[in-house]
C-alpha positions in Angstrom: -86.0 89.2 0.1 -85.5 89.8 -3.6 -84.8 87.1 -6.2 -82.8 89.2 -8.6 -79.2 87.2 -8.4 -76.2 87.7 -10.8 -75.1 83.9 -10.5 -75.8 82.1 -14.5 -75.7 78.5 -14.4 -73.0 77.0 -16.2 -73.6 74.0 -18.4 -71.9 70.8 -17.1 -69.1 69.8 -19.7 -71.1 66.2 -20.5 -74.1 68.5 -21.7 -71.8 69.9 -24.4 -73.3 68.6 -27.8 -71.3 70.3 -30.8 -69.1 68.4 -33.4 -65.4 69.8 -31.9 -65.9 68.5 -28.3 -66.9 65.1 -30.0 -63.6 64.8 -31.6 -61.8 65.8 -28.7 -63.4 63.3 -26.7 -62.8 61.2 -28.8 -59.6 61.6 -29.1 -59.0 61.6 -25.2 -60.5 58.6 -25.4 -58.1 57.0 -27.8 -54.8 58.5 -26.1 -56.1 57.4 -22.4 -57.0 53.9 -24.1 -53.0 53.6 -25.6 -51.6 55.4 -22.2 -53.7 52.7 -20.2 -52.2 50.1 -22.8 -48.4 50.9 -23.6 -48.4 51.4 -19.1 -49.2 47.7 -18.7 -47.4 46.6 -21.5 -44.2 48.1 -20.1 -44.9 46.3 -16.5 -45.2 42.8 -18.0 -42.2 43.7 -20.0 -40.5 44.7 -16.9 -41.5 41.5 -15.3 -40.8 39.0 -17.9 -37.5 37.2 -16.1 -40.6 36.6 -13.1 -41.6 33.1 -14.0 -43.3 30.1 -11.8 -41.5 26.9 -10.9 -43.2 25.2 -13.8 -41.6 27.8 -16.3 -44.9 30.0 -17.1 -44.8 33.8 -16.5 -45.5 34.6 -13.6 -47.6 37.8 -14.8 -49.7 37.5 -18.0 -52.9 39.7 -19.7 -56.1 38.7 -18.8 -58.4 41.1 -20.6 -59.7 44.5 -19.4 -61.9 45.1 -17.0 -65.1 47.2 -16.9 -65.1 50.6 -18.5 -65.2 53.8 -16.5 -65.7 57.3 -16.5 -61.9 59.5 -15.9 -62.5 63.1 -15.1 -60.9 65.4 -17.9 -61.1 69.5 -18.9 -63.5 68.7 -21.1 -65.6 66.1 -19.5 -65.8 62.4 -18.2 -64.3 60.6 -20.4 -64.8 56.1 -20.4 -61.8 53.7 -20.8 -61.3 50.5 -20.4 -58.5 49.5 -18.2 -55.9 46.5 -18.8 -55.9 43.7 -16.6 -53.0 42.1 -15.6 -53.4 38.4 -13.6 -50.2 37.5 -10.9 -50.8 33.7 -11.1 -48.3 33.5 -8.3 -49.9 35.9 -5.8 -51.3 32.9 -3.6 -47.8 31.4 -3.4 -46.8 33.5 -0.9 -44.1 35.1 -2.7 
């Protein structure tokens, strides 16, 4: 058996060190993090008349949770995403 092959390895997309792939990462990073924003903004906007029998909103921010990796063209990318807390999920209703 010969070892002559025509397959190259390809370098994985995270390997990729040059100054053009940092800005676009970069700025994936940013438009995933405002996506990931405006989307939960627009549910507790959409949910805003839900409220508790004490008044409160029913659905409120409560931070973001841990930041992971989303699989883009040019690499994994980390975002954080928004957490959003139902203080009346244990109500039954």
């Amino acid at each position: 058996m010969t070892t002559d092959s025509t397959v190259s390895a390809f370098r994985h997309p995270d390997t990729i060190d040059d100054p053009l792939t940092t800005v676009l990462r970069d700025g994936a990073r940013r438009l995933l993090a405002e996506a990931v924003e405006a989307e939960a903004a627009a549910f507790l906007a959409a949910m805003k008349e839900e409220r508790l029998g004490d008044g409160r909103a029913r659905f409120v921010r409560h931070g973001h949770g841990p930041e992971r990796a989303i699989q883009t063209g040019i690499g994994p990318v980390p975002v954080k995403r928004a957490k959003v807390r139902d203080r009346g999920a244990g109500d039954g209703g």
